[in-house]
N, CA, C, O and CB atoms as a CASP TS submission, in Angstrom:
PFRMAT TS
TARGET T0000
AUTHOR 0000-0000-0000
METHOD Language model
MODEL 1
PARENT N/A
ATOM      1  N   UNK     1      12.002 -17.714  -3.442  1.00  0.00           N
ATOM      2  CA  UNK     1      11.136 -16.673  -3.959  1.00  0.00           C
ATOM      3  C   UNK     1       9.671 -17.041  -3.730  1.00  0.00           C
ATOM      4  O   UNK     1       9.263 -18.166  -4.019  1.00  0.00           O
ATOM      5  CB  UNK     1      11.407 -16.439  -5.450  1.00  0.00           C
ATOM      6  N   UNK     2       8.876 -16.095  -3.210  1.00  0.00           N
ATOM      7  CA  UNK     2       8.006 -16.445  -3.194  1.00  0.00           C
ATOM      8  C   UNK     2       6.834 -15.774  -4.248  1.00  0.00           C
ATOM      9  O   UNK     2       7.309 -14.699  -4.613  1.00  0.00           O
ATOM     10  CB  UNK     2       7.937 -16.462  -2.036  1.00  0.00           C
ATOM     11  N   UNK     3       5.411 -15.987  -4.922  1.00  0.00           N
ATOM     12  CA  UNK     3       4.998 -15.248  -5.778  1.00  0.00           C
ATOM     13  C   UNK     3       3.710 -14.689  -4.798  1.00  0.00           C
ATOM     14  O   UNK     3       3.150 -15.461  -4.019  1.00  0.00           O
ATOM     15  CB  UNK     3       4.758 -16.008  -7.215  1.00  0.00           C
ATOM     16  N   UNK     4       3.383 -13.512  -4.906  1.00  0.00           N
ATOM     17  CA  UNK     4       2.134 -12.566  -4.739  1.00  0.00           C
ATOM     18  C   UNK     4       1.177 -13.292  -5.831  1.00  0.00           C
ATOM     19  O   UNK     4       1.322 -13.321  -7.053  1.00  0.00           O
ATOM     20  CB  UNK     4       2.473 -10.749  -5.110  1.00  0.00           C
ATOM     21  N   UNK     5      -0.180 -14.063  -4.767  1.00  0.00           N
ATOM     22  CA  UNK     5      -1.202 -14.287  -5.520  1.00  0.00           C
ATOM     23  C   UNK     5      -2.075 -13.709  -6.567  1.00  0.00           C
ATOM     24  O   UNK     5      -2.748 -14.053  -7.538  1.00  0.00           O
ATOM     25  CB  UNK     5      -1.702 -14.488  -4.923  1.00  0.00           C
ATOM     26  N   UNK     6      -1.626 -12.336  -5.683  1.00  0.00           N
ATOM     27  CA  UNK     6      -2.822 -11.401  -6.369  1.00  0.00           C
ATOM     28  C   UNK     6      -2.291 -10.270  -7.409  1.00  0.00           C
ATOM     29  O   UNK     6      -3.068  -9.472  -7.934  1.00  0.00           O
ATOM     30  CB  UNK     6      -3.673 -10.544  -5.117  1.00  0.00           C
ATOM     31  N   UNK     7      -0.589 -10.279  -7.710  1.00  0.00           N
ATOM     32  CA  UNK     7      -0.249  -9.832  -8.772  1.00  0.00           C
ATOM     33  C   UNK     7       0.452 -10.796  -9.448  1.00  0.00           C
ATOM     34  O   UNK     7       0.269 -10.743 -10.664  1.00  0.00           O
ATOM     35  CB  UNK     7       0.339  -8.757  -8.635  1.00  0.00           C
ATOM     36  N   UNK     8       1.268 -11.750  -9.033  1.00  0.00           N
ATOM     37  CA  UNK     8       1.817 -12.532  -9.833  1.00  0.00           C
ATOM     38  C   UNK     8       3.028 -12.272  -9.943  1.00  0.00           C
ATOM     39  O   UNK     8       3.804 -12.853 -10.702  1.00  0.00           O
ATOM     40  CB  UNK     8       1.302 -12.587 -10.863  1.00  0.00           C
ATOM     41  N   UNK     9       3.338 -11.232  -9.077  1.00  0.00           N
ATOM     42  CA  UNK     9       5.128 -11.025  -9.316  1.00  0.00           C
ATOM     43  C   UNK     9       6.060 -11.782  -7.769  1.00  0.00           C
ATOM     44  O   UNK     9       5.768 -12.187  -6.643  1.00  0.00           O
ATOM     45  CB  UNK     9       5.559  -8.754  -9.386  1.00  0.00           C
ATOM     46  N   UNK    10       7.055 -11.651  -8.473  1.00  0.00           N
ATOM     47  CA  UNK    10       8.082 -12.361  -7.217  1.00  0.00           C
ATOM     48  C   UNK    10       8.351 -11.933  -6.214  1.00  0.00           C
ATOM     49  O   UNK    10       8.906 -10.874  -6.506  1.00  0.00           O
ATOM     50  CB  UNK    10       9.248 -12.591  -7.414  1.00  0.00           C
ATOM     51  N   UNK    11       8.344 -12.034  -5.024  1.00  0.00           N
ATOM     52  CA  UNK    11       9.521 -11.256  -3.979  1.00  0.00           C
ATOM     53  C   UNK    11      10.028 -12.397  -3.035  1.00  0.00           C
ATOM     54  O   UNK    11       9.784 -13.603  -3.081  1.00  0.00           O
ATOM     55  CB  UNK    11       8.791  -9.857  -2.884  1.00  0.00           C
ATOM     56  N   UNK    12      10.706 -11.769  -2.276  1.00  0.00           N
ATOM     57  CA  UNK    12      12.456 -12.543  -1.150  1.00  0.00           C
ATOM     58  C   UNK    12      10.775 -13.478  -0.147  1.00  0.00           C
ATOM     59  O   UNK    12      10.579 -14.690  -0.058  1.00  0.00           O
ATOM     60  CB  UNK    12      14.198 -10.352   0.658  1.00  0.00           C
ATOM     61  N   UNK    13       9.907 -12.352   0.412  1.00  0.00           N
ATOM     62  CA  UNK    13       8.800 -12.737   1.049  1.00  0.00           C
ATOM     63  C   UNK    13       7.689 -11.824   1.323  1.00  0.00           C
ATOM     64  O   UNK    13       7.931 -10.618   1.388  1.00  0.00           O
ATOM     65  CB  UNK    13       9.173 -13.215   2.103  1.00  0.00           C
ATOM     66  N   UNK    14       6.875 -12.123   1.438  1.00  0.00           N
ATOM     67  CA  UNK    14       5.303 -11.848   1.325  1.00  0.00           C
ATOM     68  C   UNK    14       4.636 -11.452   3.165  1.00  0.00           C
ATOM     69  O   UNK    14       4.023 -12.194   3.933  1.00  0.00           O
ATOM     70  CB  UNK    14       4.449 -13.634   0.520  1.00  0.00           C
ATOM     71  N   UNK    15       5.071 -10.066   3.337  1.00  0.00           N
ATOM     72  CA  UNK    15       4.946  -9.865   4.815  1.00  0.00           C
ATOM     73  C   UNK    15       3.111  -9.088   4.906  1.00  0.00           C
ATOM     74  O   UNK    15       2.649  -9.007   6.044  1.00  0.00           O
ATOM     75  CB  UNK    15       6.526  -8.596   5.446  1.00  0.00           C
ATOM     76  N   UNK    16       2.088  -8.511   3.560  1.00  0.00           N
ATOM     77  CA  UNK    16       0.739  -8.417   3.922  1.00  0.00           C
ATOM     78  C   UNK    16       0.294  -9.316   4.204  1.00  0.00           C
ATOM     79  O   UNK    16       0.720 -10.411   3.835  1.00  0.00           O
ATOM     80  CB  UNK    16       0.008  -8.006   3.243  1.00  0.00           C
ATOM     81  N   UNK    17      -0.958  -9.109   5.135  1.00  0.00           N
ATOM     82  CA  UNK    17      -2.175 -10.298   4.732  1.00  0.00           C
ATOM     83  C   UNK    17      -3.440  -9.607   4.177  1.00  0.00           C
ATOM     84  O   UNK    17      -3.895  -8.479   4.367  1.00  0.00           O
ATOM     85  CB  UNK    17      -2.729 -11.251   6.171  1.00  0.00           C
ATOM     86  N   UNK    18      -3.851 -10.628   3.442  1.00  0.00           N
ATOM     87  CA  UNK    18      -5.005 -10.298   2.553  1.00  0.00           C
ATOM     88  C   UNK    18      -6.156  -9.720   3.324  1.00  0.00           C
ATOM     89  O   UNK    18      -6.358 -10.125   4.469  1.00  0.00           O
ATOM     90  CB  UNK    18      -5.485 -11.538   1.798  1.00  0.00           C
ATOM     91  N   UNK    19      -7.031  -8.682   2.712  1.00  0.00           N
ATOM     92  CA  UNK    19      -8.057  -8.050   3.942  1.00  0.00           C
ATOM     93  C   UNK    19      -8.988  -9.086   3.311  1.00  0.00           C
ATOM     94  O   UNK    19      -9.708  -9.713   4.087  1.00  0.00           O
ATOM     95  CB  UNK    19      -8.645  -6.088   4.020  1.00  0.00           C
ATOM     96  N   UNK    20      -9.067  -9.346   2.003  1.00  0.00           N
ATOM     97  CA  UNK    20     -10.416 -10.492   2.355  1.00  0.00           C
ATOM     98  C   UNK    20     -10.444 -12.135   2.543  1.00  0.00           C
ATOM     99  O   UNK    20     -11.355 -12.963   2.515  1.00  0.00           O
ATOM    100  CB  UNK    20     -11.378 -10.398   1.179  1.00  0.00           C
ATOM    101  N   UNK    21      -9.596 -12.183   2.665  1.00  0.00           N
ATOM    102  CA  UNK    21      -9.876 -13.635   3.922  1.00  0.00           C
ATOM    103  C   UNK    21      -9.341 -13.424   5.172  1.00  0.00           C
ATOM    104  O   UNK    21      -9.798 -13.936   6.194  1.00  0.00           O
ATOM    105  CB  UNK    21      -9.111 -15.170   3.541  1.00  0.00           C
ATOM    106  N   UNK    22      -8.147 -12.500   5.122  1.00  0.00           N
ATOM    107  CA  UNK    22      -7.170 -12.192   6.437  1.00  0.00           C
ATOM    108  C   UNK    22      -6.586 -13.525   6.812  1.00  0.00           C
ATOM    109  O   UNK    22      -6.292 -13.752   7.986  1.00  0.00           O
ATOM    110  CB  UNK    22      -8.020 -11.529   7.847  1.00  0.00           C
ATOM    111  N   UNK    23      -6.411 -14.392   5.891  1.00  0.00           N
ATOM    112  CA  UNK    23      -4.839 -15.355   5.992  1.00  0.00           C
ATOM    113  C   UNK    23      -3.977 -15.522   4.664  1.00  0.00           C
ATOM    114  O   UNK    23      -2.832 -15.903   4.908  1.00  0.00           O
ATOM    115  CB  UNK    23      -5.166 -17.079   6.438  1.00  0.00           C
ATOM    116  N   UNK    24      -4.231 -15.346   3.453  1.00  0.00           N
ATOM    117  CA  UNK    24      -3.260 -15.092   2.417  1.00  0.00           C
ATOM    118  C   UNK    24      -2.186 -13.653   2.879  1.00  0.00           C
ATOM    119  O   UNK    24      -2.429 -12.519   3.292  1.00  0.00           O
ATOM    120  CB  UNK    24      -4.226 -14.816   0.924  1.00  0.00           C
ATOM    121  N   UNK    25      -1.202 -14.250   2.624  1.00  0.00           N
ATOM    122  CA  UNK    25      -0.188 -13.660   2.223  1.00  0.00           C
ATOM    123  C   UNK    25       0.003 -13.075   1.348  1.00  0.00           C
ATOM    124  O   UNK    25      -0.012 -13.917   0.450  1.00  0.00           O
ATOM    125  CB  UNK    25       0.449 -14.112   2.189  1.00  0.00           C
ATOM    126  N   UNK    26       0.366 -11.276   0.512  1.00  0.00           N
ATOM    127  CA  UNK    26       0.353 -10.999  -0.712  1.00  0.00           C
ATOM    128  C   UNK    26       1.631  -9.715  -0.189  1.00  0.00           C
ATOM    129  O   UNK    26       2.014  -9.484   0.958  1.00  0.00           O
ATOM    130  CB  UNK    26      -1.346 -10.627  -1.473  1.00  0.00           C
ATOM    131  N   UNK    27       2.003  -9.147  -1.296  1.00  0.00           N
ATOM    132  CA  UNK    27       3.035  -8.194  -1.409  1.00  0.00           C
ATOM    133  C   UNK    27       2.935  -7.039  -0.103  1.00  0.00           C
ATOM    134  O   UNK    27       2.191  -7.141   0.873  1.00  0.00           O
ATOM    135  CB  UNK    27       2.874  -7.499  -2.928  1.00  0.00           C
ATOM    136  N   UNK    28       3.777  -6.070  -0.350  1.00  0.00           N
ATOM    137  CA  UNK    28       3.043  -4.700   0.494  1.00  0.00           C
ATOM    138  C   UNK    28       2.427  -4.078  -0.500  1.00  0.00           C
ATOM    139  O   UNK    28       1.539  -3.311  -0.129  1.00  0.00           O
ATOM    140  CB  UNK    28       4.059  -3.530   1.286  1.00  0.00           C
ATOM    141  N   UNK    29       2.665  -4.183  -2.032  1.00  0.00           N
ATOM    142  CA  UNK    29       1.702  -3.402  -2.758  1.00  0.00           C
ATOM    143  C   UNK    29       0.477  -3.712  -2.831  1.00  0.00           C
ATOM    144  O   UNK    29      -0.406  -2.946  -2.445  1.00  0.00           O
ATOM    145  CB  UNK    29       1.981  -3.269  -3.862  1.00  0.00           C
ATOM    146  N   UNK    30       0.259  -4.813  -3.309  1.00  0.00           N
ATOM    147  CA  UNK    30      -1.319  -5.273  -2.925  1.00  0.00           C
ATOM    148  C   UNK    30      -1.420  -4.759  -1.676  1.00  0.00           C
ATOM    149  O   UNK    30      -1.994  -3.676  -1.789  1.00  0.00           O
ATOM    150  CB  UNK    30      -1.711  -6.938  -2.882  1.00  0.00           C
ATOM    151  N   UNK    31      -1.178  -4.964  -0.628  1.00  0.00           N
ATOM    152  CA  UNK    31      -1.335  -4.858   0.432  1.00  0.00           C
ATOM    153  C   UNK    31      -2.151  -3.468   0.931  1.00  0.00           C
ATOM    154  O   UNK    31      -3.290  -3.259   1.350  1.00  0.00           O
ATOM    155  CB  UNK    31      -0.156  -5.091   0.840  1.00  0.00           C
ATOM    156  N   UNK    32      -1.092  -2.717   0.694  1.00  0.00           N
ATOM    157  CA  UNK    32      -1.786  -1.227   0.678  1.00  0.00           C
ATOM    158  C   UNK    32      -2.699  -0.994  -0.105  1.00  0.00           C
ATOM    159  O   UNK    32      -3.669  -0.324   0.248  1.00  0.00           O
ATOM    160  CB  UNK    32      -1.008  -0.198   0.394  1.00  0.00           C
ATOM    161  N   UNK    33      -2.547  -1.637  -1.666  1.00  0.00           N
ATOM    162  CA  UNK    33      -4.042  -1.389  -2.466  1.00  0.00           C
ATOM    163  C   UNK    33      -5.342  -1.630  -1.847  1.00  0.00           C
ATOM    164  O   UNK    33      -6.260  -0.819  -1.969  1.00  0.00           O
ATOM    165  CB  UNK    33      -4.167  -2.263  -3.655  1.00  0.00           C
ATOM    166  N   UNK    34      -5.455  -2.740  -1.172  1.00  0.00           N
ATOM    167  CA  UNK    34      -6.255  -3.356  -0.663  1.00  0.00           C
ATOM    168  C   UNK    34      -6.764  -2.170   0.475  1.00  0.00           C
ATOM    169  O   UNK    34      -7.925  -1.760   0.469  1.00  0.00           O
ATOM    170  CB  UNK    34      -5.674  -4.726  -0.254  1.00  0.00           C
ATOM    171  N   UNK    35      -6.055  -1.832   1.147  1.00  0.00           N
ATOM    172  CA  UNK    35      -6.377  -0.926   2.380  1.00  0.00           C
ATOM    173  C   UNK    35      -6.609   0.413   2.004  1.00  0.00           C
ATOM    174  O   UNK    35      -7.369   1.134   2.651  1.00  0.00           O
ATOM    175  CB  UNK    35      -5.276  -0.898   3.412  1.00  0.00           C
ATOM    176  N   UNK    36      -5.944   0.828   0.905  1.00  0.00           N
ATOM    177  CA  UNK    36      -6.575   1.902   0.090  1.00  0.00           C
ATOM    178  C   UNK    36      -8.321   2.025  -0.556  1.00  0.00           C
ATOM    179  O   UNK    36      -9.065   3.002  -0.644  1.00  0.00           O
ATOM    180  CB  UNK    36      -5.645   1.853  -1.070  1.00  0.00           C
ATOM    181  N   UNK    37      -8.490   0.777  -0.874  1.00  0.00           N
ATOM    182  CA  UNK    37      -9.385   0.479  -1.565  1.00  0.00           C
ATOM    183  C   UNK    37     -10.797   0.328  -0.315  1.00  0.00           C
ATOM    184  O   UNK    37     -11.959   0.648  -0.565  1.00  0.00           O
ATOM    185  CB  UNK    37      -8.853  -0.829  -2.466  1.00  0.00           C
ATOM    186  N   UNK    38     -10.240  -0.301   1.173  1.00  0.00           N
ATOM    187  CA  UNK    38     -11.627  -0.269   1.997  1.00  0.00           C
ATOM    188  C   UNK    38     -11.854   0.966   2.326  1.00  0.00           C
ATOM    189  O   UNK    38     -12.941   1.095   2.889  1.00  0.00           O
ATOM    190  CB  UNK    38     -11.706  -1.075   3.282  1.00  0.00           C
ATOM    191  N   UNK    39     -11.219   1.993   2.189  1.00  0.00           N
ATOM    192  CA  UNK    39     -11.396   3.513   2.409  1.00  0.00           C
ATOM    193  C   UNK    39     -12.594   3.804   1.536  1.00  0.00           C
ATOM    194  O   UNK    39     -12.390   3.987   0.336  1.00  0.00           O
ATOM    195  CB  UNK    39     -10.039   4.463   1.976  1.00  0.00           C
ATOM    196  N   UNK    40     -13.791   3.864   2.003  1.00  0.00           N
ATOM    197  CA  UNK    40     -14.987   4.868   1.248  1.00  0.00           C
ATOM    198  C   UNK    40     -14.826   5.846   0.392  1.00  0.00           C
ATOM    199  O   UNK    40     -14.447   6.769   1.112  1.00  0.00           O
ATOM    200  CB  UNK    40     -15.682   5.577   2.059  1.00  0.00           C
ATOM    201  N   UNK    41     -14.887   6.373  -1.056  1.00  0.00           N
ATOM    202  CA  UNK    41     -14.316   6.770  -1.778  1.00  0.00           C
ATOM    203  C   UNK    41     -15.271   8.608  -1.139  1.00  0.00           C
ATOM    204  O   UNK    41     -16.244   8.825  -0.417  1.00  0.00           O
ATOM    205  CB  UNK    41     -14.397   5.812  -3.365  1.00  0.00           C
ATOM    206  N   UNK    42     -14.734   9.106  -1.564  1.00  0.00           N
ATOM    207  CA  UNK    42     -15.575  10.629  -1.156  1.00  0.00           C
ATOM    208  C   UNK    42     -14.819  10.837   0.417  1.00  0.00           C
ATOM    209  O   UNK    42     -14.548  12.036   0.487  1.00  0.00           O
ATOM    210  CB  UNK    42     -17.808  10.430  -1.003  1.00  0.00           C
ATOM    211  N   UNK    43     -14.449  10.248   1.491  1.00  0.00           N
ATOM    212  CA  UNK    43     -13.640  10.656   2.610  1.00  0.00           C
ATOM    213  C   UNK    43     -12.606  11.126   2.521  1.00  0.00           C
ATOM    214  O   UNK    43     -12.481  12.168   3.165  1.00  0.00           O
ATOM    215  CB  UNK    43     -13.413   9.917   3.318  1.00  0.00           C
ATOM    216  N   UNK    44     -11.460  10.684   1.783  1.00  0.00           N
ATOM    217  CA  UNK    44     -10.228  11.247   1.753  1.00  0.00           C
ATOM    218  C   UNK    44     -10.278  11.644   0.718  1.00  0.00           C
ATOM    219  O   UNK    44     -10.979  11.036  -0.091  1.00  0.00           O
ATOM    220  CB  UNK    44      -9.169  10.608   1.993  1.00  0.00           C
ATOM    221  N   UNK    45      -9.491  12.941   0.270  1.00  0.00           N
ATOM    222  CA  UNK    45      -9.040  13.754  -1.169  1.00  0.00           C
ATOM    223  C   UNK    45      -7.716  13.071  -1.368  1.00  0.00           C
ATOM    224  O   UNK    45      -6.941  12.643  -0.512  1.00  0.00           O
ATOM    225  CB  UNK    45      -8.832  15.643  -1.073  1.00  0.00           C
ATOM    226  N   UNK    46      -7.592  13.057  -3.076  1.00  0.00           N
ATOM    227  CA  UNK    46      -6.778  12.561  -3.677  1.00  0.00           C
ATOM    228  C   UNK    46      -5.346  12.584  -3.121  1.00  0.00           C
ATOM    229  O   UNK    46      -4.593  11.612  -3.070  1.00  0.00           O
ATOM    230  CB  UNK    46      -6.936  13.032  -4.743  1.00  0.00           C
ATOM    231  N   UNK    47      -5.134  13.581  -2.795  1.00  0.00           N
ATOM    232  CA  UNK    47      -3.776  14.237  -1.816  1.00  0.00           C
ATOM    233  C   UNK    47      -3.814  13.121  -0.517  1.00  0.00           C
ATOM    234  O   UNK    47      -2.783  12.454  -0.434  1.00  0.00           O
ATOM    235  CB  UNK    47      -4.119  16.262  -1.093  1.00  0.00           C
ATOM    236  N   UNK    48      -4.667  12.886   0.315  1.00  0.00           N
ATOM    237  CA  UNK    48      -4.443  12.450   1.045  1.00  0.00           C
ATOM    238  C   UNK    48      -4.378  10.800   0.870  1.00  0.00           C
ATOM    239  O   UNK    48      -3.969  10.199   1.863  1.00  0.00           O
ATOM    240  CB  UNK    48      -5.097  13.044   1.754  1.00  0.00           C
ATOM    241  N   UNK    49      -4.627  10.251   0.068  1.00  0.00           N
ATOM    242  CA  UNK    49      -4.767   8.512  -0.276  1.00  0.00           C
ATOM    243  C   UNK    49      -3.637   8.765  -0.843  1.00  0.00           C
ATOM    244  O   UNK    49      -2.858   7.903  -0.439  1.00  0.00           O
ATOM    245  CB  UNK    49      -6.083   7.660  -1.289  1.00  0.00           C
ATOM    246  N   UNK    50      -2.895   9.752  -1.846  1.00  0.00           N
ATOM    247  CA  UNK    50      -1.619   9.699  -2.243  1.00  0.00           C
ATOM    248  C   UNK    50      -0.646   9.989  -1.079  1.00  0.00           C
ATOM    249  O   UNK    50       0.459   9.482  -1.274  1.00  0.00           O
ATOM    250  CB  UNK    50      -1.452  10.602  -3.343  1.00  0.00           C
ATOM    251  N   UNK    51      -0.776  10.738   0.193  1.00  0.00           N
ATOM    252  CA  UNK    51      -0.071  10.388   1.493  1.00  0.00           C
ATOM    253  C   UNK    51      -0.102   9.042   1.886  1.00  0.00           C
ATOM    254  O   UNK    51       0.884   8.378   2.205  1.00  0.00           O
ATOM    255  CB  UNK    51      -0.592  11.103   2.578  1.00  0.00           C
ATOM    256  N   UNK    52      -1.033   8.738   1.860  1.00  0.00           N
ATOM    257  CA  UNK    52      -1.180   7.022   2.646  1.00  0.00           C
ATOM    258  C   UNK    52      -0.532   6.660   1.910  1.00  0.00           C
ATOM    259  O   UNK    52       0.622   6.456   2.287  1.00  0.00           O
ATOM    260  CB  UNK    52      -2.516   6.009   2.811  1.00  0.00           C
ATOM    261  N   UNK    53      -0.839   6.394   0.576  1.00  0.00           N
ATOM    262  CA  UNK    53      -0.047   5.103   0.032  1.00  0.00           C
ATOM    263  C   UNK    53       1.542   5.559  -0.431  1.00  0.00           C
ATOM    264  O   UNK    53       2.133   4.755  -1.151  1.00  0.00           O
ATOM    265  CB  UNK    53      -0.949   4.415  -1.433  1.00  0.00           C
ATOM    266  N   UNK    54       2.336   6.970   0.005  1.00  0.00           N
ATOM    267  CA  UNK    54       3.721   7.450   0.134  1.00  0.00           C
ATOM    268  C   UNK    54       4.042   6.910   1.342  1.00  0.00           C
ATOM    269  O   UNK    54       5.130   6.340   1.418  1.00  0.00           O
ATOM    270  CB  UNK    54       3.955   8.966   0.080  1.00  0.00           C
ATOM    271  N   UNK    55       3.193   6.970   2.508  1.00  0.00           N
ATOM    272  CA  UNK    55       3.662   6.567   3.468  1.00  0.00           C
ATOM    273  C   UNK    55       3.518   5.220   4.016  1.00  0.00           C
ATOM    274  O   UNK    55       4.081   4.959   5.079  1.00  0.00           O
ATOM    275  CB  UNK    55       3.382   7.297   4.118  1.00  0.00           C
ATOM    276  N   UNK    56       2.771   4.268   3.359  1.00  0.00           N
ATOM    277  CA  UNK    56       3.030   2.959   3.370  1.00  0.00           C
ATOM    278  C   UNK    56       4.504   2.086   2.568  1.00  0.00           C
ATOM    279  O   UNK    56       4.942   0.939   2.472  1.00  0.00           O
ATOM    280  CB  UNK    56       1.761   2.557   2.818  1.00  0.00           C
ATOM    281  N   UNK    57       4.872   3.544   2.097  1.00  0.00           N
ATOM    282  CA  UNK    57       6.263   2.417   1.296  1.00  0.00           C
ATOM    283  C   UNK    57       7.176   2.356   2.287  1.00  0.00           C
ATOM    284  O   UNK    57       8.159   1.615   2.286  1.00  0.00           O
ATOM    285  CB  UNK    57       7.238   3.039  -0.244  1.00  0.00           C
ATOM    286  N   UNK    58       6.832   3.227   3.251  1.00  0.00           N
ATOM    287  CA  UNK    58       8.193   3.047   3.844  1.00  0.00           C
ATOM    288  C   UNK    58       9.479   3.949   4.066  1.00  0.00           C
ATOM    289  O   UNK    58      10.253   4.010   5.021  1.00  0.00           O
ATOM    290  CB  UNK    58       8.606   2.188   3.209  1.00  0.00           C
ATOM    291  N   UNK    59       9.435   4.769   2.612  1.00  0.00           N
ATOM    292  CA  UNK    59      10.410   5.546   1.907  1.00  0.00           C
ATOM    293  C   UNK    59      10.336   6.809   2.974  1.00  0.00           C
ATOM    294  O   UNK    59       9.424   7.634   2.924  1.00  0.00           O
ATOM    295  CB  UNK    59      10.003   5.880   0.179  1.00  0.00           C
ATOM    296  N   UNK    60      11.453   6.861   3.987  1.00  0.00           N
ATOM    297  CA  UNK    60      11.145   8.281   4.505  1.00  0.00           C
ATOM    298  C   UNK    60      11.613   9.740   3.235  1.00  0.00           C
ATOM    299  O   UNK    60      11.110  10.793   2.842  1.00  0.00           O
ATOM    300  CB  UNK    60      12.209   8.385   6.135  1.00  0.00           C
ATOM    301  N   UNK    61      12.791   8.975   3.016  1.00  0.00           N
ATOM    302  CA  UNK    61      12.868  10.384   1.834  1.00  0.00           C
ATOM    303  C   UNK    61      11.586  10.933   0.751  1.00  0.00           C
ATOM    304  O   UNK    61      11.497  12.120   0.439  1.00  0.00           O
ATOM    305  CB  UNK    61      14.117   9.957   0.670  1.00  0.00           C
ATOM    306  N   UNK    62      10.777  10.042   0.323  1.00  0.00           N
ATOM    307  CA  UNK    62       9.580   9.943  -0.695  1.00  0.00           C
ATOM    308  C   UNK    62       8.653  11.029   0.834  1.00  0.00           C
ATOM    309  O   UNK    62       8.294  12.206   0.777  1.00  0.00           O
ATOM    310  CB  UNK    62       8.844   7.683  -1.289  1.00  0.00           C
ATOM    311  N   UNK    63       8.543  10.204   1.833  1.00  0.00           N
ATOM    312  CA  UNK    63       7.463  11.381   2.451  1.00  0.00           C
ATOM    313  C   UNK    63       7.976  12.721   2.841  1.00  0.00           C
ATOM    314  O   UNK    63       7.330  13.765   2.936  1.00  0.00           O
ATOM    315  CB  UNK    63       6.788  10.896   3.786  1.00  0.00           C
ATOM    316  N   UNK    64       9.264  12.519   3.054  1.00  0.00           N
ATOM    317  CA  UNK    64       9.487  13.566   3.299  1.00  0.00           C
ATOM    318  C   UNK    64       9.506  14.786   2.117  1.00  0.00           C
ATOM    319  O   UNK    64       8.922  15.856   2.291  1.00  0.00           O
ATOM    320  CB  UNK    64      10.499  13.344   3.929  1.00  0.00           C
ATOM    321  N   UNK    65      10.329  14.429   0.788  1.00  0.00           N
ATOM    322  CA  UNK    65       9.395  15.446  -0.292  1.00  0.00           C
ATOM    323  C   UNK    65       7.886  15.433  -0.234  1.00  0.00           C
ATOM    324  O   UNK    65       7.189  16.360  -0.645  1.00  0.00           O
ATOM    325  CB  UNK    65       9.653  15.049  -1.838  1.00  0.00           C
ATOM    326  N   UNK    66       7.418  14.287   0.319  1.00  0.00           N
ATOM    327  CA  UNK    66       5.743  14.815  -0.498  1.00  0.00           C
ATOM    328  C   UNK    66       5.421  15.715   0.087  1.00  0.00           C
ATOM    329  O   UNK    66       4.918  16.698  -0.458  1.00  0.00           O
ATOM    330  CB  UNK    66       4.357  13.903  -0.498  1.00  0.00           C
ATOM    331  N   UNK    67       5.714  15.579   1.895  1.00  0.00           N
ATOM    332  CA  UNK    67       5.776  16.451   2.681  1.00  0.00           C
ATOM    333  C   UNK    67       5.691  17.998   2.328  1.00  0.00           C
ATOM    334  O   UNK    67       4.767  18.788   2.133  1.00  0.00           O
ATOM    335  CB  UNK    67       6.744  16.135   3.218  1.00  0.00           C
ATOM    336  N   UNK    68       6.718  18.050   2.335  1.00  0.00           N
ATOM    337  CA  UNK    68       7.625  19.321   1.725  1.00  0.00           C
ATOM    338  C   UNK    68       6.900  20.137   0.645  1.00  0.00           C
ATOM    339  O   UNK    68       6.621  21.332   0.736  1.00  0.00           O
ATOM    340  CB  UNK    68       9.042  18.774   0.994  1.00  0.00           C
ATOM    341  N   UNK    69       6.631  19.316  -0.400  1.00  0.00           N
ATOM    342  CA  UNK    69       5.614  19.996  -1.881  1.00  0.00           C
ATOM    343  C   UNK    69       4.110  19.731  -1.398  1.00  0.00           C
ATOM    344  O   UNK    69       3.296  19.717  -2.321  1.00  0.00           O
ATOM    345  CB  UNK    69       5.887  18.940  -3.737  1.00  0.00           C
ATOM    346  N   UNK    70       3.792  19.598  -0.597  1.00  0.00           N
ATOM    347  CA  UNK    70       2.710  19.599  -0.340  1.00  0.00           C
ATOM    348  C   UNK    70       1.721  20.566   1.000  1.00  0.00           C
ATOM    349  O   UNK    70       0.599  21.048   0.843  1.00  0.00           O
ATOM    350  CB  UNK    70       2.775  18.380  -0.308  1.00  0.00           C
ATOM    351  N   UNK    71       2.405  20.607   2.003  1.00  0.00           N
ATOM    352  CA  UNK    71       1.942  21.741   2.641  1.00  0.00           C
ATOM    353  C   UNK    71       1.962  23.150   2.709  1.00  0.00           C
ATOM    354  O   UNK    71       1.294  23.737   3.561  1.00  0.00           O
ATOM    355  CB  UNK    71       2.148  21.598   3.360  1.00  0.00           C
TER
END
């Protein structure tokens, strides 16, 4: 098991890297937070950072409803 520095929880392994050093290792949730977060706030609408971060899980079924309820 390995632990995510930057939340503190467990996983199998740790496939982000950190955007601010760009060699730590951390979850995909951090992960995407992080990349969510260098996004300039006022560019994307709420809808759309809630696409990104649906479509960073991975989950095709999750995008594909957001999809769906959303256009």
């Amino acid at each position: 098991m390995k632990i995510c520095p930057k939340c503190g929880r467990k996983f199998e392994r740790l496939l982000a890297v950190s955007r601010t050093d760009n060699k730590t290792m951390i979850c995909d949730d951090c992960g995407t937070m992080e990349a969510l977060d260098s996004v300039p706030h006022g560019i994307l609408t709420p809808q759309e950072r809630t696409r990104l971060a649906v479509a960073a899980t991975g989950n095709k079924w999750a995008m594909e409803n957001f999809n769906a309820t959303h256009n």
